[in-house]
N, C-alpha and C positions, 0 to 999 in steps of 0.2 A: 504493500500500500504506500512506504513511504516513498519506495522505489518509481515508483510510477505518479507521484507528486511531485517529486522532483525532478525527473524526463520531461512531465510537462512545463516545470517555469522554464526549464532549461530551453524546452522548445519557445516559449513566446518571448524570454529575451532574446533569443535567435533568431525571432521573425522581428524582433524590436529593430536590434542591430542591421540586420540584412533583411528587409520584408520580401516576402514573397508574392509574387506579381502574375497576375494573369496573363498567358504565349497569346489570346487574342486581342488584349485592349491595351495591358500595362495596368490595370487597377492592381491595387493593393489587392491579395486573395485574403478571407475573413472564414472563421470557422473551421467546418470541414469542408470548404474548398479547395480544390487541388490541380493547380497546372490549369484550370481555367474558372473565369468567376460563373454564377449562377447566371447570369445573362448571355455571355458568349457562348458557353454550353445548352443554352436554349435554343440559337441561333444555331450551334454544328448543323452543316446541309447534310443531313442522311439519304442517303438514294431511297434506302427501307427494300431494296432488293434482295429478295433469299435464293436459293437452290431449288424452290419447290417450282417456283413459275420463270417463263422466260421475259429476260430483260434487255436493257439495252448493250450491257456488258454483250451479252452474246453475239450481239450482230457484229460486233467488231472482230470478232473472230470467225466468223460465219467463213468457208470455203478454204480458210488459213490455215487452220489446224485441228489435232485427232483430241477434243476434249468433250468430257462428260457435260461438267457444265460449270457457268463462270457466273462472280458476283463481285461488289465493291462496296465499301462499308461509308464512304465519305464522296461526295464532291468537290470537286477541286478547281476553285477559283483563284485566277491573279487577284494579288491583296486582300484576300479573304484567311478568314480565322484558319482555314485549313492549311491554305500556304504556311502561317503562321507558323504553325505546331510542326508541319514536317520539314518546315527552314530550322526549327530549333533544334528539332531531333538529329535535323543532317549534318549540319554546319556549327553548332554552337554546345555540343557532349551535353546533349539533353537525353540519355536514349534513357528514361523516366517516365518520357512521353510515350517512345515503344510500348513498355507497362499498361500504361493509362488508356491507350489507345486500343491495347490488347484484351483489357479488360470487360473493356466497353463492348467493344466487337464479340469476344468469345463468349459471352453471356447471352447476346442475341444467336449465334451462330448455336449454341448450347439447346437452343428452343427450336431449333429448325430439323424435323425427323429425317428431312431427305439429306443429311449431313453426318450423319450419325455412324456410319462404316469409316468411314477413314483411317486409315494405318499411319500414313507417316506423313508428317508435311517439312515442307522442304522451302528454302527461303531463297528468291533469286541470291546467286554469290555476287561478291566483288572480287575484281584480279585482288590476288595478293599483294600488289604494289599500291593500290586503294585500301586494301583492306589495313595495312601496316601506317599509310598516311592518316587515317582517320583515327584506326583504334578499334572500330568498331563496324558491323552491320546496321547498317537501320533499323533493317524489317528482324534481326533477328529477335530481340524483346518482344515486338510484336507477334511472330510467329510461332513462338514459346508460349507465349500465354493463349495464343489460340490452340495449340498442343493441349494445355493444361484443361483446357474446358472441353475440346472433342476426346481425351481420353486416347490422344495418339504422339508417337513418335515424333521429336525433332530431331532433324538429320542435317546435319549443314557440312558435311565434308561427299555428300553423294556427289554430287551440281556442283562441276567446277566452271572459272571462267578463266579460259588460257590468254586473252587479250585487255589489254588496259582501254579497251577501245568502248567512248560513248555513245549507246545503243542508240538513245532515240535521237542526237543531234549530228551524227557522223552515218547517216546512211550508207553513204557510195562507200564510207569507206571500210566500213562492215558487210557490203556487197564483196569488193576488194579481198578482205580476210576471207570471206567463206568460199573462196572458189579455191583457196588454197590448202583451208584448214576452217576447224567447225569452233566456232566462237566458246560454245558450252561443250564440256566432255561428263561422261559421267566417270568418275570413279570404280564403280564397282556395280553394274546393270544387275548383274542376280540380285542383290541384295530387294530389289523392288520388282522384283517378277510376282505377277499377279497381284500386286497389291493396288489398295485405292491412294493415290499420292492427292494431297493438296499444296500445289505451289501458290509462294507471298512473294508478293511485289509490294514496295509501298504506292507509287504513282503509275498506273497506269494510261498511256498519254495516246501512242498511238496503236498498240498494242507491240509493237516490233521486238521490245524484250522477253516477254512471256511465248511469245511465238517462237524465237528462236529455242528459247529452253525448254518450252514445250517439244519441240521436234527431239533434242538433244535427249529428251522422258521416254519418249515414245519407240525409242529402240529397244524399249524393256519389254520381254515379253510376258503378256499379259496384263498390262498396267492399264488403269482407268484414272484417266488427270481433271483433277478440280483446277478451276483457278480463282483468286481474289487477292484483294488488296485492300489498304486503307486509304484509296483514294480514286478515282477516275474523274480524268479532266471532261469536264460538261459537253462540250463543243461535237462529241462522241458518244451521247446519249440515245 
């Protein structure tokens, strides 16, 4: 008891000294507010898209590649709260927001019966020379905690990426790459025979990255690929 009286002043001198601010406006956060105030988080654009009906995620993939079926948990607007929160998770060692963002999603994800098979999910990689620059994955926090509510495997050494090359702004030259060599390898293809995989992205923009790793999945035999993310850019709806 005393323990936990004391954690707490300890925590509100701590939000004294350094307050804590909400990733979509800058307010001060109050209470049990966290990483966003009660008004920006009334505001998050949810698409409200599940796995049970078809949405607009889907058509973007329509005739491009072999997937079950595809979902996205946020919209993604320029200068909107969403940009916000995954500017901060990307660029500024928030991945807190990964968590927050995982949590939020896997609970809904958790209620959706057509989701409920899933064996492993799998988070797009970053080259190793990004990965060591940053520190971190993005989507891995994210992709974790939706593990933790489907009740399935995180694998993140399956899905590699042999190229430091930016998928959705260097087209030609990820055309380039793949006529010589395959952007994603998998590591070890038995390991996901027969099984149902879900791949994370955090932004999905034009689809071009999911598509590629989706192909890169699909040499598994037997494998059925979810896809989703915490985010897809509108202009794709």
């Amino acid at each position: 008891m005393q323990k936990t009286k004391l954690t707490n002043i300890l925590n509100d001198i701590n939000n004294i000294l350094v307050p804590r601010v909400c990733f979509g406006c800058n307010a001060h956060l109050i209470g049990g507010e966290k990483h966003l105030c009660t008004v920006c988080r009334n505001f998050v654009p949810l698409t409200e898209y599940s796995f049970n009906e078809e949405n607009r995620v889907d058509r973007i993939f329509y005739g491009r590649i072999n997937v079950k079926k595809t979902s996205s948990f946020l919209f993604f607007t320029e200068n909107g709260i969403v940009q916000q929160l995954i500017h901060q998770l990307k660029y500024k060692n928030q991945e807190q927001i990964g968590v927050f963002l995982g949590d939020w999603y896997g609970q809904l994800l958790q209620e959706d019966p057509f989701l409920d098979n899933i064996d492993v999910i799998v988070p797009v990689p970053l080259h190793r020379k990004k990965l060591k620059k940053r520190g971190y994955n993005q989507v891995a926090e994210f992709a974790k905690r939706l593990a933790h509510y489907l009740n399935a495997e995180y694998v993140d050494n399956i899905l590699l990426k042999t190229s430091n090359t930016k998928t959705q702004t260097q087209k030609n030259r990820i055309g380039r790459w793949q006529r010589n060599k395959a952007l994603y390898v998998l590591s070890d293809s038995k390991f996901l025979k027969n099984k149902n995989v879900l791949l994370v992205d955090d932004v999905i923009t034009s689809g071009a990255t999911m598509e590629i790793c989706a192909k890169a999945l699909n040499e598994t035999e037997g494998i059925t690929i979810y896809i989703t993310s915490m985010a897809v850019v509108p202009q794709f709806q």
